[in-house]
N, C-alpha and C positions, 0 to 999 in steps of 0.2 A: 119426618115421614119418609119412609123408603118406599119405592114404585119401582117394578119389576114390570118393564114395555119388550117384546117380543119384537123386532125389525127381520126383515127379510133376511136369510140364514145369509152367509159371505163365508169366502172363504178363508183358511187358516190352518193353523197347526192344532186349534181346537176348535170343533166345531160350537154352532151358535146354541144349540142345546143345551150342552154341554157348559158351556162359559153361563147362561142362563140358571142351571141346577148351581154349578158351585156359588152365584150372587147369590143366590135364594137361602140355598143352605147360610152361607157368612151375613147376610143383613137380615135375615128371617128368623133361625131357626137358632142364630146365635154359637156356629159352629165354628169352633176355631181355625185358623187357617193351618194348625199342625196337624189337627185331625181332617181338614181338606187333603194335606198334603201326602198322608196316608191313604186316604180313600182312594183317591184319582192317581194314587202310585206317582205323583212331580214333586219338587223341593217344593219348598214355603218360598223362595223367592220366584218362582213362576206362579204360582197359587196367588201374591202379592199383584204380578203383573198381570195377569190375567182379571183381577178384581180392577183395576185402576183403568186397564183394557174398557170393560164392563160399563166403568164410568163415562170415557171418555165415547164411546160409539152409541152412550144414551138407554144402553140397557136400566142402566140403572140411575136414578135421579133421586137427588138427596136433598130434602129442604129441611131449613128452620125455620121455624113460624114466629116470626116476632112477635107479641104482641101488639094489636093495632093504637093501643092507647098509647103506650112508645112512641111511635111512630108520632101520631098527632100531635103529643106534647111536645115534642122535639120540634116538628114543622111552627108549630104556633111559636116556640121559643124565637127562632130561625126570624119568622114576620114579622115579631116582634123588634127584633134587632137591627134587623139589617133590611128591611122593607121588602124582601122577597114575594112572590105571590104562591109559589107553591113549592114544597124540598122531596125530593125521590131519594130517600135513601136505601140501601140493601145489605143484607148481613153482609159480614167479612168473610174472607174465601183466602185459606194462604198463599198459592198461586195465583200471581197475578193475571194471567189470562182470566182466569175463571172470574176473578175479582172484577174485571174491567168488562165482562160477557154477562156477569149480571146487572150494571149498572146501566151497559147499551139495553139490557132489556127492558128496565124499566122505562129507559127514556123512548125507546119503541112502542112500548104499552101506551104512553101520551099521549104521541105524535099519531098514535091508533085515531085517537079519541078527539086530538084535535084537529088535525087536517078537512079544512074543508073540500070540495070542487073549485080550483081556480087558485086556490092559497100558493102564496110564494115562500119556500124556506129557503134563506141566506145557510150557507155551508160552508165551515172552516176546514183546516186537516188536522189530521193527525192520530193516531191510535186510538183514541176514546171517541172520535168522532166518525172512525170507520169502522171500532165494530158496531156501529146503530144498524148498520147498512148490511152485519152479516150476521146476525142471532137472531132474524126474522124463520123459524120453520115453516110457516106457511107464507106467502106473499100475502099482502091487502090490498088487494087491484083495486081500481075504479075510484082511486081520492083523486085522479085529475091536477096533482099539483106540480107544480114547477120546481125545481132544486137549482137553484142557480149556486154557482161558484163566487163565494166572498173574498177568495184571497188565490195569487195567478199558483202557480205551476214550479214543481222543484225534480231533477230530473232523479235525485239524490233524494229524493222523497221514495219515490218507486211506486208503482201504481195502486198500491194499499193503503195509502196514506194521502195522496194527491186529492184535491177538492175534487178535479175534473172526473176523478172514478169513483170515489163517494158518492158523487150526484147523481152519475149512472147507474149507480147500484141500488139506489135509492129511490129512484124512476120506478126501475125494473121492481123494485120489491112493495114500493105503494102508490105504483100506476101514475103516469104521467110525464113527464120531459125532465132533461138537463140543460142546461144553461154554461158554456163553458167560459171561463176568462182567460184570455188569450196575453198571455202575458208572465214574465215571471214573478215568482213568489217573491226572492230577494234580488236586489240590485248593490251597485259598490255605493252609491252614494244619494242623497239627498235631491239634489237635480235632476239626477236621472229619472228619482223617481213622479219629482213633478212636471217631467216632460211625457213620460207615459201616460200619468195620469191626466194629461190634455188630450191623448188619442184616442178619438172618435169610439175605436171599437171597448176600448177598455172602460170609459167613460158611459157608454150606454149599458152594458153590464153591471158595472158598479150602481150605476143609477139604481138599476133594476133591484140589485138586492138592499140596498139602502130602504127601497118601499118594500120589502118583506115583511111578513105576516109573523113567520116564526125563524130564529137564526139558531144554527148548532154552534155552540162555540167549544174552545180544548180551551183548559189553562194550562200553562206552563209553567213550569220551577227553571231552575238554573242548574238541576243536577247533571252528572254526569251523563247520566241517561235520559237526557230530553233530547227531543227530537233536533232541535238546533245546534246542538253538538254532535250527533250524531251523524248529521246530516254536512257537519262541517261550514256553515250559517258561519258562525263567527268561532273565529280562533280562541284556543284554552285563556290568553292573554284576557284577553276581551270580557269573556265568562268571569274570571277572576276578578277584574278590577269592577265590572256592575255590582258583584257581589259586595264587594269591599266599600262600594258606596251608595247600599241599600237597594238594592234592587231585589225583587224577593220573586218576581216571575213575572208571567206574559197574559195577557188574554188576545184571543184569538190567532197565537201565534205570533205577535206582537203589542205594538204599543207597551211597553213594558213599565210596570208599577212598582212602589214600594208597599211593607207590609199596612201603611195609610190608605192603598187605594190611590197614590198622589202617581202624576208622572215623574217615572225615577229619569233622573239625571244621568244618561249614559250616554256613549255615543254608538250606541245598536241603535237608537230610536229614528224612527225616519227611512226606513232602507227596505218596506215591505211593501208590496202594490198588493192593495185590497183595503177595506172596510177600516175606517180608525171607531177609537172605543166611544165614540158620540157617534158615530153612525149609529149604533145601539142604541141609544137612547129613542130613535123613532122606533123602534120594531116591540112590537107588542107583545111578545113572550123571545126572550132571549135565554137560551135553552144551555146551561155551563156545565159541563161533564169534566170529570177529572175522579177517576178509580184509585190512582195511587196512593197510597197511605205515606208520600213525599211529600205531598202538594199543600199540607194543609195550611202551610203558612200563604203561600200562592194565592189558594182561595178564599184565608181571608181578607187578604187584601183586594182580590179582584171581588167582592162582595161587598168590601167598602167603597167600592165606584159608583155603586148604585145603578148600574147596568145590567144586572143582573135581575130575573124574574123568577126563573126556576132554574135549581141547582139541583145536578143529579152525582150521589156522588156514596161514599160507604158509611154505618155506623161508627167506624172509631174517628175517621177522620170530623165528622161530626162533633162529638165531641172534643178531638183536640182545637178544632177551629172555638167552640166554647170557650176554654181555657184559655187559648190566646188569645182571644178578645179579651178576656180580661184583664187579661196581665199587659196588653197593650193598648188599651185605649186611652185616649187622649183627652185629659181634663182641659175642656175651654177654659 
């Protein structure tokens, strides 16, 4: 279904009316974009930008309607398998923003529904876990919850991706406070990290989110483009060789698994101050976002931890997670 919403005129090289009639005429009236291009006197390659324009400032909103029995059979498949309590999934989008903007929405539509007065949400980083924090159009004031910080601070992160501005954003967008951990996200070594994690301030935070109500978690892959390469985490070396001895990705940023769900055998493990994957196991909806249509090996294994409650995440990867479960499960 195509929706044609009028916002406040802005300014441009076409005005908003204008960009308005040509969406209307191209999704309404089934008007070619050559005979746009004629009409309005511009090429068909403005005619193009200008519709995509159209898209992108909300003029015009495109959905697919799944059907809802879909949907259900899949989720009931989902519980069945892997003991989830509930699966959000959303059609495929070929840009990945868009792809990853409609999956924070559904996991905002939840968090709508679930947030009580006083509820504590644990909060991880990373891209899937910060757009939740920015596909909100209206704010939900007055749920009074808490966002505390599960995992410390990356400078190399940058503040879009950081837990400590997620949680901020998230305050601001459904009423109530953050919680910051004062501390970094990676460390070089194993000791260091269990010296921190002795310190008073890190320690009462961590607490804090450990007794959380609802946790966001990212999964992570090993591709080139996750955040921990990108971020310069651990060198190409390192990526490489977990790879090469099963490692298939990360939940909440670390703790790193194989595609069993098992702790993978690397030596990344151990170097992250925040939350480990049994800390989840107390929190009573653990909330796993992952858009990428890379990830699916990722999440079937971070699904095999049994950590997991509600996974939000897209139709195809859905189904390949299926299919590799099958092809990979493990006869007792």
């Amino acid at each position: 279904m195509q929706k044609i919403v009028a916002p406040p005129a802005r300014r441009g090289e076409v005005d908003t009316e204008t960009l308005i009639e040509i969406a209307t005429l191209y999704y309404y009236e089934d008007v070619t974009q050559e005979v746009l291009s004629q009409r309005f006197n511009m090429s068909r390659v403005k005619v193009s930008r200008l519709l995509r324009r159209a898209r992108e400032e909300g003029l015009v909103e495109i959905r697919v309607h799944q059907p809802s029995s879909v949907g259900a059979e899949l989720e009931r498949e989902f519980i069945d398998r892997f003991g989830i309590s509930r699966l959000l999934v959303s059609v495929d989008h070929r840009d990945p923003d868009a792809q990853r903007n409609a999956v924070a929405r559904m996991v905002a539509g939840h968090l709508e529904k679930a947030l009580t007065p006083g509820a504590v949400v644990a909060v991880g980083m990373g891209r899937n876990v910060a757009a939740v924090a920015d596909v909100m159009a209206t704010p939900a004031r007055g749920r009074g919850a808490t966002f505390v910080c599960a995992i410390g601070g990356s400078l190399r992160a940058g503040e879009y991706m950081n837990a400590d501005h997620i949680c901020r954003r998230l305050a601001a967008r459904f009423g109530g406070e953050s919680e910051t951990l004062y501390a970094p996200a990676l460390v070089t070594n194993a000791s260091l990290r269990a010296e921190l994690l002795r310190n008073d301030t890190v320690k009462l935070t961590l607490d804090r989110a450990r007794r959380a109500d609802i946790a966001l978690v990212g999964i992570g892959d090993l591709s080139e483009d996750s955040n921990m390469v990108r971020m310069g985490w651990f060198t190409p070396a390192e990526i490489a060789e977990a790879r090469l001895g099963g490692t298939i990705g990360d939940v909440f940023g670390y703790d790193f698994i194989d595609i069993h769900g098992r702790p993978a055998d690397t030596g990344m493990q151990g170097r992250v101050i925040g939350l480990k994957r049994e800390d989840l196991d107390r929190i009573p909806d653990v909330i796993a976002i992952a858009a990428e249509n890379t990830k699916a090996p990722a999440i079937l294994g971070a699904l095999r931890t049994g950590a997991i409650n509600t996974l939000a995440t897209s139709f195809s990867n859905v189904h390949t997670i299926l299919q590799l479960d099958d092809a990979t499960r493990r006869v007792a």
